[in-house]
MMTF fields as JSON, N, C-alpha, C and O atoms, coordinates in Angstrom:
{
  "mmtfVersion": "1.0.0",
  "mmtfProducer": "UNKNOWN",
  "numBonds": 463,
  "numAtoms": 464,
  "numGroups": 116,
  "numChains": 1,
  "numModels": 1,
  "chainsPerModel": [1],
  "groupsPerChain": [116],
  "chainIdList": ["A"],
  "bondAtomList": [4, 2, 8, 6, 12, 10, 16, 14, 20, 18, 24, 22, 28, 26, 32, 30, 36, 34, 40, 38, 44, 42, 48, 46, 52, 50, 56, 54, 60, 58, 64, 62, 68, 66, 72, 70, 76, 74, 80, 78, 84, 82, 88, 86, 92, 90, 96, 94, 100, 98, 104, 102, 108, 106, 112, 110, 116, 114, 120, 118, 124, 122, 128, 126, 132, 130, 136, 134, 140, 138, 144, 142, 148, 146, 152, 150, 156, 154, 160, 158, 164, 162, 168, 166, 172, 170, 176, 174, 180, 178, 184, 182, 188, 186, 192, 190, 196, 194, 200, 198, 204, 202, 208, 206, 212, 210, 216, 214, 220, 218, 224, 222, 228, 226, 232, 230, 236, 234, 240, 238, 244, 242, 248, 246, 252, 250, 256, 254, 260, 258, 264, 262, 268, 266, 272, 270, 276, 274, 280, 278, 284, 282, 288, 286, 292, 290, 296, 294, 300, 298, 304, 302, 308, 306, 312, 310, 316, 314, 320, 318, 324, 322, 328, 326, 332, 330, 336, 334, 340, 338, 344, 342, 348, 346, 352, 350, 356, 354, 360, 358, 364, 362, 368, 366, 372, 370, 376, 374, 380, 378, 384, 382, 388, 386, 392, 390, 396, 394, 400, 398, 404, 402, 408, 406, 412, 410, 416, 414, 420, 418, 424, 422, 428, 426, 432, 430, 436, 434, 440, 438, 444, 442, 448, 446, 452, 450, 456, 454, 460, 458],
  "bondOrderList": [1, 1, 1, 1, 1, 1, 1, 1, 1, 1, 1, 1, 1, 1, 1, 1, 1, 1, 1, 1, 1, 1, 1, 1, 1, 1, 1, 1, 1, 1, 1, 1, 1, 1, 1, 1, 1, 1, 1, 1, 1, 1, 1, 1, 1, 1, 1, 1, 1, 1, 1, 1, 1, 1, 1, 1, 1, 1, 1, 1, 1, 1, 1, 1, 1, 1, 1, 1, 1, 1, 1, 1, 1, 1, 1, 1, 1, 1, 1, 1, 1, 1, 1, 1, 1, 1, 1, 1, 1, 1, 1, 1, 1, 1, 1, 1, 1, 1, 1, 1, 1, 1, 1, 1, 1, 1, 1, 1, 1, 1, 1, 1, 1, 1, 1],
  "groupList": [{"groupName": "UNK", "atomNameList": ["N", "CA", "C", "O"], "elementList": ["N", "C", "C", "O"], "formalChargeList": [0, 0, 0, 0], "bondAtomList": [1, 0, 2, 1, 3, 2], "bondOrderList": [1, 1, 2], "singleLetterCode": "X", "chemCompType": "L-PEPTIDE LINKING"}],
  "groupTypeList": [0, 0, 0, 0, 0, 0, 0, 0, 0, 0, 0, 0, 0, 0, 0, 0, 0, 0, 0, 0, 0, 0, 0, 0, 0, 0, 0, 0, 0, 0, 0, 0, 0, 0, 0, 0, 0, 0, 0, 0, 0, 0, 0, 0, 0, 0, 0, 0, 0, 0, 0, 0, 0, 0, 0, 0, 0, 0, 0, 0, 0, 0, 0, 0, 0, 0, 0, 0, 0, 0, 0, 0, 0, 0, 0, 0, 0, 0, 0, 0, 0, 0, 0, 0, 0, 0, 0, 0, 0, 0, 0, 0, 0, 0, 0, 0, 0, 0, 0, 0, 0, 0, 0, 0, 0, 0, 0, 0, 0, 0, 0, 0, 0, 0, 0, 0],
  "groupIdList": [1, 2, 3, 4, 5, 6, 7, 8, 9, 10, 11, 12, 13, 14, 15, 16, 17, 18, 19, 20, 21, 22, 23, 24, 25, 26, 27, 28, 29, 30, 31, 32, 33, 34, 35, 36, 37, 38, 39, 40, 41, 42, 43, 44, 45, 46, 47, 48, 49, 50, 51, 52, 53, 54, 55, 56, 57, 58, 59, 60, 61, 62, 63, 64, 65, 66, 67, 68, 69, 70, 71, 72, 73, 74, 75, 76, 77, 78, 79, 80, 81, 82, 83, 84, 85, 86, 87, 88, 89, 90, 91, 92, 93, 94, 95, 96, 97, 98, 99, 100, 101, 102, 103, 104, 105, 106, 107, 108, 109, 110, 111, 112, 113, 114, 115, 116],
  "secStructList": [7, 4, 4, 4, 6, 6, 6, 2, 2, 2, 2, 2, 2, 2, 2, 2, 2, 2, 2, 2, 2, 2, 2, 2, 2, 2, 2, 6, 1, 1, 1, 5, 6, 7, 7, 7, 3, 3, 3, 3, 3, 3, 3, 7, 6, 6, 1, 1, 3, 3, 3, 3, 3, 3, 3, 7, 7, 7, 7, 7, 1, 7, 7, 3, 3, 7, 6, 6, 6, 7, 7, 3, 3, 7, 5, 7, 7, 7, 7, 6, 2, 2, 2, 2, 2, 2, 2, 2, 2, 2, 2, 2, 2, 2, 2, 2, 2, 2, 2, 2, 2, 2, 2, 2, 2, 2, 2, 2, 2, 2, 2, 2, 2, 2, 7, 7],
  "xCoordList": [-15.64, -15.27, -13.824, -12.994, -13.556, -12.304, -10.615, -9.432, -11.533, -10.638, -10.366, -9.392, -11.406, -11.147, -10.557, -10.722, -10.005, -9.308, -7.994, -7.007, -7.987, -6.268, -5.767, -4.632, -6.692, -5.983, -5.622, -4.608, -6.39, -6.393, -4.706, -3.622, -5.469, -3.833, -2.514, -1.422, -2.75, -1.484, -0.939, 0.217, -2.117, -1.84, -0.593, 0.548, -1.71, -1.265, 0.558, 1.54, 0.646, 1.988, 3.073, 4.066, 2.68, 3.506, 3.83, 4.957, 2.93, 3.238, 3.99, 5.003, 3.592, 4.388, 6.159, 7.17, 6.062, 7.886, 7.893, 8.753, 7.422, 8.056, 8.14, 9.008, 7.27, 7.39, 9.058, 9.729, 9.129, 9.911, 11.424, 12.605, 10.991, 12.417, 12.517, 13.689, 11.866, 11.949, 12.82, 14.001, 12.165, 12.447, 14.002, 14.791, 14.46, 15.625, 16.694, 17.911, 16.054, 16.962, 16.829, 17.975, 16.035, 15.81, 16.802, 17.518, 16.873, 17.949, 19.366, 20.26, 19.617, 21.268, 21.504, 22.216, 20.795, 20.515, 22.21, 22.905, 22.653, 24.059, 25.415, 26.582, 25.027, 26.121, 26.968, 26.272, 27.981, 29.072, 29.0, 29.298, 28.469, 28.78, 26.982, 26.528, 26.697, 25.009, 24.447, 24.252, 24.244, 22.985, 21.541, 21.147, 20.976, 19.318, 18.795, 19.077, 17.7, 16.695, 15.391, 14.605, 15.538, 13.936, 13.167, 13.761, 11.81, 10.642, 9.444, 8.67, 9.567, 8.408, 7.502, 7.75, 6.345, 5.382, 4.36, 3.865, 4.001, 3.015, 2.041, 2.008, 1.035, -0.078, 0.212, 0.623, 0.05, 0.285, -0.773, -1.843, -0.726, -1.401, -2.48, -3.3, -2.175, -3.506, -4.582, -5.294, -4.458, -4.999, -4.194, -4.33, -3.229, -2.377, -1.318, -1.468, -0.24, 0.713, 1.735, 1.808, 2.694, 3.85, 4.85, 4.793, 5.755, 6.93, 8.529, 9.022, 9.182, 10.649, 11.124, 10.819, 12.498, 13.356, 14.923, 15.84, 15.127, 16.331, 17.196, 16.936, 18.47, 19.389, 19.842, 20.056, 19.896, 19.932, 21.469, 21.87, 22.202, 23.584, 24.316, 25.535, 23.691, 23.946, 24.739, 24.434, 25.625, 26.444, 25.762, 24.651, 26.467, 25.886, 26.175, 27.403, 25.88, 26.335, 27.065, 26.896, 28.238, 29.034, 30.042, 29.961, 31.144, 32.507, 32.805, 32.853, 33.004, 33.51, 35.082, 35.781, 35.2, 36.671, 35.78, 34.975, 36.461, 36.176, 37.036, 38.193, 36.205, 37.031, 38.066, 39.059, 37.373, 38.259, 39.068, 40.05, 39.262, 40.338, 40.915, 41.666, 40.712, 41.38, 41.17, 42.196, 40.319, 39.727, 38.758, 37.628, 38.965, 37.958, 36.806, 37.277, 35.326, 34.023, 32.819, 32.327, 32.707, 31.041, 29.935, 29.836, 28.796, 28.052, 26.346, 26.225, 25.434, 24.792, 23.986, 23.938, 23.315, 22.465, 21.182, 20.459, 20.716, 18.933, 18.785, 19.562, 17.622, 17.048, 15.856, 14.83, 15.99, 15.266, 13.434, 12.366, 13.617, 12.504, 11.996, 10.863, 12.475, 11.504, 11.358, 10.627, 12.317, 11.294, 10.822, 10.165, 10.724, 9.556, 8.055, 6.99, 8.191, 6.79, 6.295, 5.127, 7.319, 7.052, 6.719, 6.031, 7.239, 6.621, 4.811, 3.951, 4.631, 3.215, 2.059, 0.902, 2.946, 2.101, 1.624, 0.483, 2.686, 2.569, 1.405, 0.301, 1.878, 0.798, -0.491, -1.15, -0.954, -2.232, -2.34, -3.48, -1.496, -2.441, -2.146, -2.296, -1.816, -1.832, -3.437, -4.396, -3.347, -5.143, -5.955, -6.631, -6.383, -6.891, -7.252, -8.38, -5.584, -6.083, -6.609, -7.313, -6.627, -6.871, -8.792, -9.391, -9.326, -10.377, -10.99, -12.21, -10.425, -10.871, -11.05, -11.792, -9.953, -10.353, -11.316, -12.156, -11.355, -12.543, -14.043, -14.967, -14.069, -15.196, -15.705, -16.786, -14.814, -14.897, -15.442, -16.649, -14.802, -15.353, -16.582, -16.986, -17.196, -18.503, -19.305, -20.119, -19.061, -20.299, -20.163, -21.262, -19.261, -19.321, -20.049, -21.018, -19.891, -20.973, -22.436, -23.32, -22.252, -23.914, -24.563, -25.758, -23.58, -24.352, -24.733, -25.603, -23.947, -23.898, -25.378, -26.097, -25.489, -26.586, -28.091, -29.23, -27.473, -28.713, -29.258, -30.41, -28.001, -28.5, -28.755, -28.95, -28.69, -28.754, -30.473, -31.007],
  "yCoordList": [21.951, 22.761, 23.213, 22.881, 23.882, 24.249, 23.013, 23.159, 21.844, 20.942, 20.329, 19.634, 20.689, 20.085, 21.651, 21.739, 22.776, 23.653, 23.229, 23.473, 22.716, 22.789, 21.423, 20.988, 20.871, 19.532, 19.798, 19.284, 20.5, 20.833, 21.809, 21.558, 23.06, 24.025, 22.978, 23.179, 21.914, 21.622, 20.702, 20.281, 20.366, 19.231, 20.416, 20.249, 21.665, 22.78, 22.891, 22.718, 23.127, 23.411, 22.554, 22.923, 21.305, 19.848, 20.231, 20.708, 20.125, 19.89, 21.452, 21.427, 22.58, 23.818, 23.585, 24.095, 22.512, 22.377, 21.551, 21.931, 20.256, 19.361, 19.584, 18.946, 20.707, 21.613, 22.357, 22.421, 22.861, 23.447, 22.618, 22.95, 21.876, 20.854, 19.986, 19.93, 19.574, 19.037, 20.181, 19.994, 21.443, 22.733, 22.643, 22.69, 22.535, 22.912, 21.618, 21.726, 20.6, 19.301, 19.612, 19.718, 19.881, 19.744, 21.216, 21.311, 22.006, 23.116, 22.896, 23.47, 21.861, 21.613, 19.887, 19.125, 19.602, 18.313, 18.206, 17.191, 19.71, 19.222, 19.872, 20.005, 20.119, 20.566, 19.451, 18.493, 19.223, 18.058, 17.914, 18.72, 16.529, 16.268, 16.356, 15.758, 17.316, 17.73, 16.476, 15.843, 16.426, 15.483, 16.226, 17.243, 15.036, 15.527, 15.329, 14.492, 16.241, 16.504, 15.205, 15.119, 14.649, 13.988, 14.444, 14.81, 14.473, 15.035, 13.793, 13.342, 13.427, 11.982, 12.63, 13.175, 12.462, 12.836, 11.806, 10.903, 12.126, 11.37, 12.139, 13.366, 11.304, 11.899, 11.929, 10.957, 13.163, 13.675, 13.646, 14.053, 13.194, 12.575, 14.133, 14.194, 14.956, 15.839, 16.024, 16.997, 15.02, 14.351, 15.212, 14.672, 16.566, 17.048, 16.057, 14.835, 16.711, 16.265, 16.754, 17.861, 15.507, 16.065, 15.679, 14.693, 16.662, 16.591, 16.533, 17.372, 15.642, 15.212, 15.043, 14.292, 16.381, 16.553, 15.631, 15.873, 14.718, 14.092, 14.97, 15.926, 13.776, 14.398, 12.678, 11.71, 12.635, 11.015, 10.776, 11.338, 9.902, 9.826, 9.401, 9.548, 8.912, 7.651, 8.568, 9.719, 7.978, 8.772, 8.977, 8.49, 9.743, 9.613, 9.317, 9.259, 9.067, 7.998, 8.619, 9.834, 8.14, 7.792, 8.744, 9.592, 9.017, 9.819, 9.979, 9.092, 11.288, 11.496, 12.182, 12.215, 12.711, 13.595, 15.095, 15.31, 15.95, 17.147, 18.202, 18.609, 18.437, 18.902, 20.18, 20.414, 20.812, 21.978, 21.629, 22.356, 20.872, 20.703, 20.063, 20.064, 19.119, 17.471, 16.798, 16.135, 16.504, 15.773, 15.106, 15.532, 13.827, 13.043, 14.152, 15.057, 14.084, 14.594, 13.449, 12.668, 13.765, 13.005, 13.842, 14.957, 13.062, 14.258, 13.826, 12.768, 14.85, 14.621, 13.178, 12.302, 13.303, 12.267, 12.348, 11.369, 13.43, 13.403, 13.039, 13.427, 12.167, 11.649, 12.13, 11.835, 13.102, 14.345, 13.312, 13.869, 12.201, 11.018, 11.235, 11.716, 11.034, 10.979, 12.113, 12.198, 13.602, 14.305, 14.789, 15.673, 14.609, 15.127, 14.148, 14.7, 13.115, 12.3, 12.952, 13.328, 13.081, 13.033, 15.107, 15.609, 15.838, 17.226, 17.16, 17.924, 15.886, 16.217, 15.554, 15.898, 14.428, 13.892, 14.96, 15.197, 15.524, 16.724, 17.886, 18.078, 18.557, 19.064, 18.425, 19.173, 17.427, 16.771, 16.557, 16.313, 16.595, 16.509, 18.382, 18.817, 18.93, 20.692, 20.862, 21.481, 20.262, 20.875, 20.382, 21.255, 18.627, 17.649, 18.69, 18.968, 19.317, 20.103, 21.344, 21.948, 21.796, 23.096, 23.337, 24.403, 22.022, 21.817, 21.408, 21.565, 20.829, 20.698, 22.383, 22.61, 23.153, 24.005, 24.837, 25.333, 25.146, 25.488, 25.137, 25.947, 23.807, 22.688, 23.34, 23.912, 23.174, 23.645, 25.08, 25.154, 26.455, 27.967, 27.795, 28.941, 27.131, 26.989, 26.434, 27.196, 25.239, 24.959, 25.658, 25.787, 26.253, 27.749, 28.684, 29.237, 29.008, 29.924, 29.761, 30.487, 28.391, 28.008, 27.922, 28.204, 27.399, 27.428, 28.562, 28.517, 30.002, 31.248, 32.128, 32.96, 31.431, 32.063, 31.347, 31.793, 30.048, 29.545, 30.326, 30.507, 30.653, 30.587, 32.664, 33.445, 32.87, 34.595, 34.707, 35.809],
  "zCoordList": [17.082, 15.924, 16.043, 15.196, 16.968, 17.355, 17.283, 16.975, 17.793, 17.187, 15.898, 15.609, 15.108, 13.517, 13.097, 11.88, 13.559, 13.119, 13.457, 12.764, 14.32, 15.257, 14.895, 15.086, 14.395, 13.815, 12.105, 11.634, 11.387, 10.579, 10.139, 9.611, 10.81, 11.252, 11.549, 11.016, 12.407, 11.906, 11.133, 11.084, 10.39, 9.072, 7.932, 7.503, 7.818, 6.836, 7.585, 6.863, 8.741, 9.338, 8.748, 8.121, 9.079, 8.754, 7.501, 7.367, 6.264, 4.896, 4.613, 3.914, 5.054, 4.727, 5.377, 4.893, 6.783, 6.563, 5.858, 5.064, 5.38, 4.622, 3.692, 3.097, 2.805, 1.475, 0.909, -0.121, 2.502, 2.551, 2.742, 2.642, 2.937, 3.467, 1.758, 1.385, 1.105, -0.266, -0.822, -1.115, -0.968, -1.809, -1.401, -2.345, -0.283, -0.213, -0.45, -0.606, -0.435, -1.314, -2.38, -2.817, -3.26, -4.824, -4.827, -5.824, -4.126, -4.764, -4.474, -5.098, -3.295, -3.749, -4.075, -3.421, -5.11, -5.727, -6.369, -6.337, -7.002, -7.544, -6.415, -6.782, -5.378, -4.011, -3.753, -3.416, -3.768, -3.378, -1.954, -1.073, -1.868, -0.779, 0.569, 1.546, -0.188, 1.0, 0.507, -0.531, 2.094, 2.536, 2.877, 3.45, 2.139, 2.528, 3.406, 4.263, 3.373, 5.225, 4.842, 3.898, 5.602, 5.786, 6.893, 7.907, 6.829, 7.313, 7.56, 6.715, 8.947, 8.92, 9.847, 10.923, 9.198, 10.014, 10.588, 9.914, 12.399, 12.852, 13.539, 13.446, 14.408, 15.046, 16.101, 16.735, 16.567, 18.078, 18.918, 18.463, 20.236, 20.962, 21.459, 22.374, 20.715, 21.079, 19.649, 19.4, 19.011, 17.313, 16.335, 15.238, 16.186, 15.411, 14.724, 14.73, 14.135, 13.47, 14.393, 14.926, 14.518, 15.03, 13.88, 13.145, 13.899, 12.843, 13.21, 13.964, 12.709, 13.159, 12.033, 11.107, 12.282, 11.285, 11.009, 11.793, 10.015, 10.566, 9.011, 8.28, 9.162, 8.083, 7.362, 8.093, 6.171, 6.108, 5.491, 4.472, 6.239, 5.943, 5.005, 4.929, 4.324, 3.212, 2.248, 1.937, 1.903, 1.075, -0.298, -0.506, -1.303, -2.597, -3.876, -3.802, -5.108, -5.935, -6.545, -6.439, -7.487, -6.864, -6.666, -7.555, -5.724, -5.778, -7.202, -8.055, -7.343, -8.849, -8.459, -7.446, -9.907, -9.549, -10.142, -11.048, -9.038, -9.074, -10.208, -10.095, -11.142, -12.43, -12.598, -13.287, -11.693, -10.955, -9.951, -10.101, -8.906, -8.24, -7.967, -6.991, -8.931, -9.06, -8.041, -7.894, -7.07, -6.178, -5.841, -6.079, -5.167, -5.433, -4.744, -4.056, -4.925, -4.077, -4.159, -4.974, -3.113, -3.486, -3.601, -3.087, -4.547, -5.047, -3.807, -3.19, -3.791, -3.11, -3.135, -3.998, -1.712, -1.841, -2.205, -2.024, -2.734, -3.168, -4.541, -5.414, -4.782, -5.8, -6.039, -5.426, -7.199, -7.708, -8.151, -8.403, -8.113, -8.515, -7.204, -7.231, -6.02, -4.694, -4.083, -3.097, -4.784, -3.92, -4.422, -3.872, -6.196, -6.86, -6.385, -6.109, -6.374, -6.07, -4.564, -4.459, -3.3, -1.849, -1.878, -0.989, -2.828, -3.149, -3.472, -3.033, -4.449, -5.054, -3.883, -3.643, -3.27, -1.848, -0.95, -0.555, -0.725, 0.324, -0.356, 0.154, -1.53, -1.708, -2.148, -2.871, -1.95, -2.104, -0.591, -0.196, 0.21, 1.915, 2.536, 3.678, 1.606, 2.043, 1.382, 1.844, 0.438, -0.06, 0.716, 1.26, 1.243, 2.07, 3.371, 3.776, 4.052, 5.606, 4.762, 5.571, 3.982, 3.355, 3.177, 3.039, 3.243, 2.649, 3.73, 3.719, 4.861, 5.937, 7.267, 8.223, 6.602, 7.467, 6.895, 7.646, 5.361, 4.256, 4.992, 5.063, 5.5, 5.969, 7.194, 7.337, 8.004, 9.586, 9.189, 9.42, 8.561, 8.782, 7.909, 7.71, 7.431, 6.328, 7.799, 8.32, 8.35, 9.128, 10.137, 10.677, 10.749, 12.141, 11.048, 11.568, 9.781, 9.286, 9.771, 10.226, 9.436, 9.144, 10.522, 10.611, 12.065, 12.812, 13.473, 14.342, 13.028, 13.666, 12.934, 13.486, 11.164, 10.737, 11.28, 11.416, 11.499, 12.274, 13.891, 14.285, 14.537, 15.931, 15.757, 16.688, 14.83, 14.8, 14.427, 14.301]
}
C-alpha cells in the first residue's frame, strides 16, 4: 500500500514541476531572447518518477528589429501549440496519480474497517 502512495506522490510531484515549468514558458512566450525549460520525465529505479530539468538552445524564429531600440533581437523560443498540448498531457497524468492515490486511501479504508 505504502508503495502505490509513494509512487503515486511522486507522479503528482513530477507533473506539479512540469506544470510549473510550462506556466513559466507560456508567460515569457513574448521575452526577447528566453529560452525554454524542458521537463523529461522517467522511472526511477525505486518505481517513482524521476525528473530532469534542461534549458533548450535553439534559437527562436526569427531575429526581428527591436522597435524601440533599433536592434536586431531574437524573440523567444516557445511554441505556445506545444506547451499548450504538453500543459493538458500533464494535467491528465496529475488526475491519473490523483486517482491513484484517491484508490490506495479508499482500500487502506476498507482494510482498516475490515480488520476493526
Amino acid at each position: 500500500m505504502s508503495s502505490a502512495w509513494n509512487i503515486a506522490l511522486s507522479g503528482l510531484r513530477a507533473c506539479e514541476i512540469k506544470m510549473a515549468v510550462n506556466a513559466s514558458n507560456i508567460a515569457n512566450v513574448n521575452t526577447e531572447g528566453f529560452k525554454k525549460s524542458r521537463v523529461a520525465l522517467r522511472e526511477a529505479a525505486n518505481g517513482g518518477v524521476q525528473v530532469t530539468l534542461s534549458q533548450v538552445k535553439l534559437p527562436g524564429v526569427p531575429p526581428g528589429m527591436n522597435a524601440e531600440t533599433g536592434e536586431v533581437s531574437e524573440s523567444s523560443n516557445v511554441d505556445l501549440a506545444e506547451s499548450f498540448v504538453d500543459q493538458r498531457v500533464t494535467t491528465h497524468a496529475f488526475a491519473a496519480n490523483a486517482t491513484t492515490v484517491r484508490t490506495a486511501a479508499e482500500m487502506q479504508q476498507t482494510l482498516l474497517d475490515i480488520l476493526a
